[in-house]
N, C-alpha and C positions, 0 to 999 in steps of 0.2 A: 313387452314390459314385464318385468320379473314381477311374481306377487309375495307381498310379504306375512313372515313370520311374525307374531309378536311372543316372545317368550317373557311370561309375568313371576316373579320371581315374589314369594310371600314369605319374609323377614323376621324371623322371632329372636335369634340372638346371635346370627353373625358367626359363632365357632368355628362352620365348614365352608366360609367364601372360599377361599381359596381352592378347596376339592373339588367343591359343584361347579367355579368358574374356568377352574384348567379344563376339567372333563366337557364341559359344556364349549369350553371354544371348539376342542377336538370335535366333538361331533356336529357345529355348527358351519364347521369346513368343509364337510360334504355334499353341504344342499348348495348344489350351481346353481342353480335358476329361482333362486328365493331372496329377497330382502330380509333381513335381521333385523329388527330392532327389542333390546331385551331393558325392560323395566323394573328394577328392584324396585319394592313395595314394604317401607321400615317404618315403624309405627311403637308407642309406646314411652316407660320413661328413659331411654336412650335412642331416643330417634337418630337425633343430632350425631351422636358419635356411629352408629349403624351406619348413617348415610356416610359417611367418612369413613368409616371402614370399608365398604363396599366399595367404594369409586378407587380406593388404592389398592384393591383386589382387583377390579377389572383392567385395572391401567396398562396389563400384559397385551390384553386383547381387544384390540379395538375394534377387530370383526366382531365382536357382540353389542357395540353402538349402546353400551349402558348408559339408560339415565335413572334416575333416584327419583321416586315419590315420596314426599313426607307425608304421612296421616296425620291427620288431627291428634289434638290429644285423646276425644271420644272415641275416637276410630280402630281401636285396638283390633279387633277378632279378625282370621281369616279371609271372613265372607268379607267384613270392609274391604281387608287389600282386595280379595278378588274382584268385589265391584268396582272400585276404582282401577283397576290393571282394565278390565273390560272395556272402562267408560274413555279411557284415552289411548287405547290401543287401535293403532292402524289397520293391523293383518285380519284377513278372512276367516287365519286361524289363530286361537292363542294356546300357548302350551303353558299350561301352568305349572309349576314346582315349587316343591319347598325347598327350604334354602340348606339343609341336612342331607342332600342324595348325592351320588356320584353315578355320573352317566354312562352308558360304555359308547361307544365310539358311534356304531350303525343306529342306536335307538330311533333317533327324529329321523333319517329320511325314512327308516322304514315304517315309523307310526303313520307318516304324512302321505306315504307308496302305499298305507292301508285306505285311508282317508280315500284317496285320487281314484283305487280302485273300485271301491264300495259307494258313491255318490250318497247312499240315504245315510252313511253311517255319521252322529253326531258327537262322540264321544269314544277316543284311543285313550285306552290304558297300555302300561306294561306287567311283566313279573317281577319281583322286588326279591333281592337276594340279600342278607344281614350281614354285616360287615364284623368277624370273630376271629379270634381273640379278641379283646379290651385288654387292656394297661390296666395293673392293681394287682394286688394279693388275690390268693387263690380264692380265698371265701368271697369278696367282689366278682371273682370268672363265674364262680357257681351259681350264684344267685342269676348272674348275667344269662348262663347256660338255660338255668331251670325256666326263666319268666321269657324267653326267647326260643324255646327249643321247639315250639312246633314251624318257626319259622327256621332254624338252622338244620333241622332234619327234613324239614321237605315231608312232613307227615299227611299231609290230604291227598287227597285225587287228583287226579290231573285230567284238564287244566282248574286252577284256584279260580274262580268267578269273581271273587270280587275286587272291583276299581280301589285305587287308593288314592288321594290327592296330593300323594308326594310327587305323582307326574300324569299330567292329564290333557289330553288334544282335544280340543273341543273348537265346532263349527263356532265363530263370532256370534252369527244370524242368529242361532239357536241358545246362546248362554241369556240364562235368566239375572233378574235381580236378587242375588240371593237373599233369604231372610236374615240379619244382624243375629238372633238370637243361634242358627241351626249349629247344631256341635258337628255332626256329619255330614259334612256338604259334599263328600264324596262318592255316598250312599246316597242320598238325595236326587245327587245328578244321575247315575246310575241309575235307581227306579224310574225318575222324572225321564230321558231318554231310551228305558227301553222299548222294543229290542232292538234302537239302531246305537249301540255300543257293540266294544268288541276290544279282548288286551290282544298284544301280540307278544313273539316269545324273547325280546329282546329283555333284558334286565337292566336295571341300575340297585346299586347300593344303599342302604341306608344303615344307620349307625344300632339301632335299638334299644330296649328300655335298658336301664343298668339301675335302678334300687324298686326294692317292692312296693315301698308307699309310691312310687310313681306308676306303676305298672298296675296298683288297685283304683289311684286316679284315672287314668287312662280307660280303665275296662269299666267304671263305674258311669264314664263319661259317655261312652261308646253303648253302654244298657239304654240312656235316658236320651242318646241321639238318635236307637235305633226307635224308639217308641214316636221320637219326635217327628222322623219321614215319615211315619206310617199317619201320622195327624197332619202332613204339610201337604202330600201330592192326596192328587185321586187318588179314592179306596178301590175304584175300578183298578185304576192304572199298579198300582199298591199290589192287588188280587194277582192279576196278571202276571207280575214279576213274581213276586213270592212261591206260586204254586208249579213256576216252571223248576222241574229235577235239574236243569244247566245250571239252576243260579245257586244252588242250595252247595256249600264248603262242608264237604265229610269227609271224616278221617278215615282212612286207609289204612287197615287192619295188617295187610300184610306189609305194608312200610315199616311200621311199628312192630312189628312180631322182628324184622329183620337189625331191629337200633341193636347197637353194640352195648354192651351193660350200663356203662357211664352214661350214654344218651338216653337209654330206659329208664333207669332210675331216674335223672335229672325231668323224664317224660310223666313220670308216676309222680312225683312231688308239684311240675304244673298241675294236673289235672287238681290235686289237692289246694292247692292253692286258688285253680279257676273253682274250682268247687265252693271254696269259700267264701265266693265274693258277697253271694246272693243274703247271706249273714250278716256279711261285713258292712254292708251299703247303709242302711241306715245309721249305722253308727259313726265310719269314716268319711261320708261322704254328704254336701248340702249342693244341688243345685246352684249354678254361679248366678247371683239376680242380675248379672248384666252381661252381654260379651264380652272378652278376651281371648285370650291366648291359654293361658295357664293349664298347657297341655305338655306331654312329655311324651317322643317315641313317636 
C-alpha cells in the first residue's frame, strides 16, 4: 500500500500558480511509491476568486489531485492555513509551501530519501536560490539588487542554517498547533524541533522583495517574530538551539571581499539600509493587533 504525501499549499495572492504548479507537478512524477494529494489553502478578501484561480491552474495536472480550502473570513494568517492543511490532511507527511516558489525537479523525493534515512529527523528544509533580474527600469533592478543582495550573492557561510517556510517536510505526528498570532512559524518550528531538522542541498526559487517600504516591513516583522519564539518554546529548548555555532548565519568575509564592484556597492548600501532599521522601527512600524498575512517576500 503506497503512503501518502500531503503537499499544503498556503495562499496569499495567486500571482505564481501557474510557476509553483508546472514545477511541482514535475517534481511530483518522481515519487513512485507515494500517494499525492495537494491542498490549496486561500483565505482573505478574495478567497472566492483565489479558489478559482487555482483549480484552473491545476486543471493541467491531475497527478497533484488538487482540492481548495476556503478559510474563514477570521482565518487570514499562515498558521490558520497551516493548521487547517494539518487537520485534514491524510499523509504521514506534509510538505508545506508557499504559493511564490518554483520547485526544481529532485527536491521532494530527496527531502522525503532524507526523511526515510534519518528516522528521528522531524522537519526537511531546502536552500532557497532568488529569482533576478525583475521587469522595471533600472532604478526598480537596483533597489531590487540592493535589498536582495546577500541572497543573490550567496554572502554567508556554508551551509545557511536557517529553515524557511516557503518549503517545509515535516513528520504529521510531530506538527503542532500553531499559535494564530506567531509571525515566524518557520523559526518556531525549527527551534521547537531541534536538533532533529536538517536542509538538504536541493533548491527551489523564490521571487524576493522589490520596494523598500516592503523590505523595512518585512525585517521589522521578522525583529518582533524572533523575540516572539524566544517567549513561545522552552527557554531550555530556546538556550540549546541558540548557543549551538551550526545554527548561528555569518557572513563570509572572503565571499564579500570577492563581489565584483556593482554587487559591493549594492552590499554596502544593504548593510546601510539593514543598519537603519533599528531607528526606523518605531517610527514605521505598529505591531498587527491581530493575524494576517500582510507580509511581502
Amino acid at each position: 500500500m503506497k503512503q501518502t504525501l500531503t503537499i499544503g499549499i498556503s495562499s496569499r495572492d495567486g500571482d505564481y500558480y501557474t510557476e509553483l504548479l508546472s514545477s511541482l507537478a514535475k517534481a511530483v512524477r518522481t515519487l513512485k511509491d507515494w500517494q499525492i494529494e495537494t491542498i490549496l489553502s486561500v483565505g482573505g478578501n478574495s478567497t472566492a476568486h483565489l479558489a478559482e484561480v487555482g483549480r484552473a491552474a491545476a486543471e493541467p495536472y491531475p497527478e497533484l489531485c488538487l482540492r481548495v480550502i476556503e478559510r474563514a473570513p477570521d482565518r487570514v494568517s499562515k498558521p490558520d492555513s497551516m493548521n487547517e492543511i494539518s487537520q485534514v490532511a491524510k499523509g504521514d507527511l506534509i510538505l508545506y509551501l508557499d504559493d511564490d516558489i518554483k520547485l526544481s525537479e529532485a527536491i521532494i523525493v530527496n527531502a522525503i530519501e532524507e526523511m526515510e534515512r534519518r528516522p528521528k529527523l522531524l522537519l526537511v528544509g531546502a536552500q532557497q536560490v532568488i529569482i533576478r533580474p525583475i521587469g522595471g527600469g533600472w532604478w526598480r533592478n537596483f533597489i531590487y539588487d540592493v535589498i536582495n543582495i546577500q541572497q543573490i550573492a550567496d554572502v554567508f557561510t556554508a551551509p545557511d542554517p536557517f529553515i524557511f517556510g516557503r518549503f517545509m517536510l515535516i513528520r504529521k505526528a510531530a506538527m503542532p498547533v500553531l499559535p494564530r498570532q506567531i509571525i515566524n512559524e518557520d523559526k518556531f518550528l525549527q527551534v521547537l524541533f531541534s536538533p532533529n531538522e536538517t536542509k538538504i542541498a536541493d533548491k527551489y526559487e523564490f521571487t524576493g522583495v522589490d520596494r523598500l517600504p516592503n523590505h523595512y516591513r518585512r525585517v521589522f516583522r521578522l525583529m518582533d517574530g524572533r523575540a516572539q519564539v524566544k517567549e513561545l518554546v522552552d527557554p531550555e529548548q530556546y538556550k540549546r538551539y541558540i548557543n549551538k555555532p551550526e545554527n548561528k548565519r555569518i557572513l563570509d568575509r572572503a565571499k564579500i571581499r570577492k563581489l565584483r564592484p556593482y554587487l559591493a556597492f549594492c552590499f554596502l548600501c544593504y548593510r546601510v539600509v539593514r543598519g537603519s532599521t533599528h531607528l526606523l522601527k518605531p517610527f514605521l512600524y505598529s505591531r498587527p493587533r491581530q493575524a494576517g498575512w500582510k507580509r511581502k517576500g
